[in-house]
Backbone bond lengths (Angstrom), bond angles and torsions (degrees), N, CA, C in turn:
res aa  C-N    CA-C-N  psi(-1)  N-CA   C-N-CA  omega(-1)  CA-C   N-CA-C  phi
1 X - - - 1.443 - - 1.534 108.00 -
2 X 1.275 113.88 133.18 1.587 114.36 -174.96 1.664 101.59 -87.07
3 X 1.450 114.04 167.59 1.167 127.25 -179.02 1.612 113.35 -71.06
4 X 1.512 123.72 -32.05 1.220 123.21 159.26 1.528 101.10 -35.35
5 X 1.642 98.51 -87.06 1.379 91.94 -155.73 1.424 124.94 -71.40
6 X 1.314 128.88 4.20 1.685 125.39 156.08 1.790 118.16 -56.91
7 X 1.410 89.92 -28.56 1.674 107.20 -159.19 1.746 81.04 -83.90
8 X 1.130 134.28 -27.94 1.774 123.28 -155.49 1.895 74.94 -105.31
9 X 1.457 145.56 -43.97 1.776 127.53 170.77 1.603 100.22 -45.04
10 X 1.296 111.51 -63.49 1.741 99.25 -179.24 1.300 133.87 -65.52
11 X 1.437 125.43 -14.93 1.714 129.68 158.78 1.315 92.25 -64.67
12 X 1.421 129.11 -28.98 1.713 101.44 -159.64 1.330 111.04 -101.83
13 X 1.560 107.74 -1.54 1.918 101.88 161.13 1.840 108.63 -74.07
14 X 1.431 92.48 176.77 1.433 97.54 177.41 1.597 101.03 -97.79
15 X 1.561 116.81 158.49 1.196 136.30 -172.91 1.892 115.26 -33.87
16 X 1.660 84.13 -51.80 1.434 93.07 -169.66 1.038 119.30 -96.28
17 X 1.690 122.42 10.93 1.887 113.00 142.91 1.420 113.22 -71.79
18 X 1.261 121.67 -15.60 1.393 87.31 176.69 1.922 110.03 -112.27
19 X 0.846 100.44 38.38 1.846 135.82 -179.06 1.483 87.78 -116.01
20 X 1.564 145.54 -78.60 1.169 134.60 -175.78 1.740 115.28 -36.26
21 X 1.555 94.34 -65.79 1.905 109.20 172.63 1.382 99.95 -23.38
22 X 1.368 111.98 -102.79 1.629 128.85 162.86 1.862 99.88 10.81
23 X 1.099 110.06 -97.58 1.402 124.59 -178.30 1.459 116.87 -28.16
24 X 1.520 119.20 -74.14 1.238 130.27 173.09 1.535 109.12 -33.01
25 X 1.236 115.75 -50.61 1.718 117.18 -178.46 1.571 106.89 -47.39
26 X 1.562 84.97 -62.55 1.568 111.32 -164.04 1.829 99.26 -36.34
27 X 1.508 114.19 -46.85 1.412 120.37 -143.49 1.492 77.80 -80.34
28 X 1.124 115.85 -55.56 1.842 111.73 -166.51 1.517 109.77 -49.62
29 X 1.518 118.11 -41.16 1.572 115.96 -163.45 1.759 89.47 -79.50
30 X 1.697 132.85 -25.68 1.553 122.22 -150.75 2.148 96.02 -64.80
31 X 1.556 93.59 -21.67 1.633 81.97 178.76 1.716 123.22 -38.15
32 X 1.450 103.01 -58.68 1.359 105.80 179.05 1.298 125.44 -77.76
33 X 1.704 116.33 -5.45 1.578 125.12 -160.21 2.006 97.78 -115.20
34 X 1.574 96.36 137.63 1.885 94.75 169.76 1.232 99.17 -61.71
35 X 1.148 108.67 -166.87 1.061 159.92 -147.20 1.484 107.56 -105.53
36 X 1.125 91.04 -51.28 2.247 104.68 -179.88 1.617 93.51 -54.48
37 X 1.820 100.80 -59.00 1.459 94.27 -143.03 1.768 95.24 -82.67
38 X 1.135 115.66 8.88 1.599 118.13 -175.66 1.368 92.35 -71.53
39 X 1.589 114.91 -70.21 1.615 134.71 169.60 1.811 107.43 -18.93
40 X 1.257 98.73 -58.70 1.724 106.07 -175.07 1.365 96.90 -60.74
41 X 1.466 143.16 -65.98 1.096 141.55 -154.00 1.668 105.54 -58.40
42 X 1.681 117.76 -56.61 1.534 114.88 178.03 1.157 120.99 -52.72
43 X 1.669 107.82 -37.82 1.608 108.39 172.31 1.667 133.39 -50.85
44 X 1.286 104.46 -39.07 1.879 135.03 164.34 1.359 87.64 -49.80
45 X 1.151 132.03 -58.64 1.645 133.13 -150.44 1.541 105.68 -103.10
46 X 1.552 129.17 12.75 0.952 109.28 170.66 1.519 158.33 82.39
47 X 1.561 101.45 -10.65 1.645 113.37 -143.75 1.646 89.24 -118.58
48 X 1.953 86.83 125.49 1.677 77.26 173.01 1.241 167.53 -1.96
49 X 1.040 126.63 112.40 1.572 138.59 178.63 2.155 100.47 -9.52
50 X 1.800 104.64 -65.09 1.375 125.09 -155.72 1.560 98.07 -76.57
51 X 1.019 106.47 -19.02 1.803 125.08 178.73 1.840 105.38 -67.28
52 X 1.137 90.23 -77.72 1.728 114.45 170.08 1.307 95.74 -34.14
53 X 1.565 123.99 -110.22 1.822 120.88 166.63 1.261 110.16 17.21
54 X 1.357 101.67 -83.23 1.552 117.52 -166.17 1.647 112.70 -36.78
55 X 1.968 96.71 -49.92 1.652 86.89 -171.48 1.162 119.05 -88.36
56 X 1.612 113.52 -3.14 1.784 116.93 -172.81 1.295 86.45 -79.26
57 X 1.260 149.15 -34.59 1.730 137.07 -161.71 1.494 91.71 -81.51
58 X 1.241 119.46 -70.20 1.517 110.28 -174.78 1.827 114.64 -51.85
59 X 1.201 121.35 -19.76 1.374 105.79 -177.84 1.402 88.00 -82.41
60 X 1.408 129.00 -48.33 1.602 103.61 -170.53 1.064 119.11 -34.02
61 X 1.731 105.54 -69.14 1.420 111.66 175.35 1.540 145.18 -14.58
62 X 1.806 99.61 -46.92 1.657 129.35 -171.96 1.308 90.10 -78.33
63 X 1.624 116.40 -28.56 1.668 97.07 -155.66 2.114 96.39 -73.06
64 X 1.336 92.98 -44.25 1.612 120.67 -146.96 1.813 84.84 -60.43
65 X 1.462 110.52 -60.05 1.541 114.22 164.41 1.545 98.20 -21.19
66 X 1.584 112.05 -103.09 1.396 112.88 -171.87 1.523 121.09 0.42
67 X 1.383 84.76 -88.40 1.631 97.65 -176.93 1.459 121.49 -57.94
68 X 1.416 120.60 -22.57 1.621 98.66 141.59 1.285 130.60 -55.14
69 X 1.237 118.30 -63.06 1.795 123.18 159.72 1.713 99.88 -22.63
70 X 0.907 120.72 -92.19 1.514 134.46 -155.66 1.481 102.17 -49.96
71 X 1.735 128.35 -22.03 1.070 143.05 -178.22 1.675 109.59 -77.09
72 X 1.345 101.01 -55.78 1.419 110.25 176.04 1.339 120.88 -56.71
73 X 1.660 112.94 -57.51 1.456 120.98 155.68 1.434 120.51 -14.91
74 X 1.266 120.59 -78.44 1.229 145.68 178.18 1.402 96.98 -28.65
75 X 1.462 102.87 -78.83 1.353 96.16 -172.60 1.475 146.94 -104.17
76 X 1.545 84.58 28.97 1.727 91.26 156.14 1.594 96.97 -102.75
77 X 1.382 153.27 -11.80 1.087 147.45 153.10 1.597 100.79 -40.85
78 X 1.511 92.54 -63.75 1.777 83.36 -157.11 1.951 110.29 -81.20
79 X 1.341 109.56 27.72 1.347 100.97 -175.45 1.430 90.87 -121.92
80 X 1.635 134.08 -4.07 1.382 148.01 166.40 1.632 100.51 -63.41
81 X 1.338 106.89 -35.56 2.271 98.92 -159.53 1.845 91.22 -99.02
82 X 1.082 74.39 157.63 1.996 94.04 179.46 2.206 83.94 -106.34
83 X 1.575 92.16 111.67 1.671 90.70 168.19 0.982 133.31 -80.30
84 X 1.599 96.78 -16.58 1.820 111.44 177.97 1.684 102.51 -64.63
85 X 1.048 113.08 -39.35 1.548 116.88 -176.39 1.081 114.03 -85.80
86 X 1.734 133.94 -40.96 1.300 107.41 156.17 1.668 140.34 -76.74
87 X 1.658 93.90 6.33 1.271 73.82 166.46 1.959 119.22 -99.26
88 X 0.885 119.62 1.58 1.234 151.23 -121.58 2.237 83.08 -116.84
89 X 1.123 84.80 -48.63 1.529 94.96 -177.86 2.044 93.23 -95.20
90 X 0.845 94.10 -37.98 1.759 79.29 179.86 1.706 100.24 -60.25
91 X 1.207 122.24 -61.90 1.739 118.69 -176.72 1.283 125.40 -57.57
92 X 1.696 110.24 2.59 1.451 112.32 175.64 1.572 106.63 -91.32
93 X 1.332 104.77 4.65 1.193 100.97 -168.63 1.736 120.95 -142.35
94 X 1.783 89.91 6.75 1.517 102.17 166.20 1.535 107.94 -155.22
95 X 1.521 102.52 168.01 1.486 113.95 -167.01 1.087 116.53 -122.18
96 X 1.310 121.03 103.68 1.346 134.50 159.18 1.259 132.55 -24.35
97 X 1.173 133.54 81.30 1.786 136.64 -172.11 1.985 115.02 -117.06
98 X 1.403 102.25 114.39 1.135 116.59 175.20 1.481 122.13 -65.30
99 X 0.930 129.29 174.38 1.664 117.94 172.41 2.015 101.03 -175.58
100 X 0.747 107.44 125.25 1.480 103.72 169.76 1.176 120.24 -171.97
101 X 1.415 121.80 175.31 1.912 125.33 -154.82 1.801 87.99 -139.78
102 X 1.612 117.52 129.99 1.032 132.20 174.27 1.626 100.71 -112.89
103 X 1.076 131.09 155.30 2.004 137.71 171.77 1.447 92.82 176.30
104 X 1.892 85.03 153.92 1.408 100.39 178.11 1.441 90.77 -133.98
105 X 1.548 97.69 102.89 1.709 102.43 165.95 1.359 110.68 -113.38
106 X 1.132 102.55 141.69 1.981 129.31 -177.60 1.729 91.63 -61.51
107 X 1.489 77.66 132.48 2.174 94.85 172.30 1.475 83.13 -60.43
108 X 1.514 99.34 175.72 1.552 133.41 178.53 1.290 86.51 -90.40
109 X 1.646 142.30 -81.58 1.325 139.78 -164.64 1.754 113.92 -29.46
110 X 1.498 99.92 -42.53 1.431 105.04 -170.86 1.475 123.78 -84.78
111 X 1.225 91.91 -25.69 2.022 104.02 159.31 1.304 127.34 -63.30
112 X 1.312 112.09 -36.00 1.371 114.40 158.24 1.566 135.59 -94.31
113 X 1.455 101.68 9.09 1.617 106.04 172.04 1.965 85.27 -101.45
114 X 0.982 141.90 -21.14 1.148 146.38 153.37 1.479 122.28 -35.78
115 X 1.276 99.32 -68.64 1.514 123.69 174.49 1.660 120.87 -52.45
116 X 1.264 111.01 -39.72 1.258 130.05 161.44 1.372 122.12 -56.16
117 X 1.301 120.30 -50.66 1.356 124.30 172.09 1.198 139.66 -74.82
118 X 1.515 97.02 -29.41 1.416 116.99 157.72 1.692 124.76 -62.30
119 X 1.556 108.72 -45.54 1.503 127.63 176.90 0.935 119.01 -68.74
């Protein structure tokens, strides 16, 4: 299909299928995106004030959905495993090693109210 005639399929939709397109994306990607940059993105694109509204309430919504889903998931997964036992089998088979650095260094503020009194 040549670019003419793709360009004469898209004159012959109406405005606001490809205003829907736009949107539909938008709503699927707002899962991972705030709120700010949701705002920034409709603004680039133009589309009504009542439009905008419309999709910041429903993306809340989709998000809050999700993360119930993904909430529930979670934890009927994790209410399926006995942890005492996996962990129990994880430490039979690895070794626990600590490592750490203790110091007591003087603030900067206090070195020089130091320095002062001394000088």
């Amino acid at each position: 299909m040549s670019d003419d005639e793709q360009k004469s399929e898209s004159s012959d939709k109406p405005w606001w299928s490809e205003a829907i397109k736009d949107l539909t994306s938008a709503g699927l990607a707002t899962v991972f995106m705030t709120e700010e940059s949701v705002r920034g993105y409709l603004r680039e694109k133009k589309y009504p004030k009542e439009m905008v509204g419309q999709l910041l309430d429903t993306m809340n919504r989709r998000k809050d959905d999700v993360y119930k889903v993904i909430g529930k998931e979670v934890g009927a997964f994790l209410s399926k495993i006995d942890l005492t036992k996996e962990a129990s089998r994880f430490l039979e088979t690895h070794r626990i090693s600590f490592e750490g650095k203790v110091a007591f260094e003087p603030k900067d503020s206090e070195n020089r109210k130091k320095e002062k009194k001394d000088g």
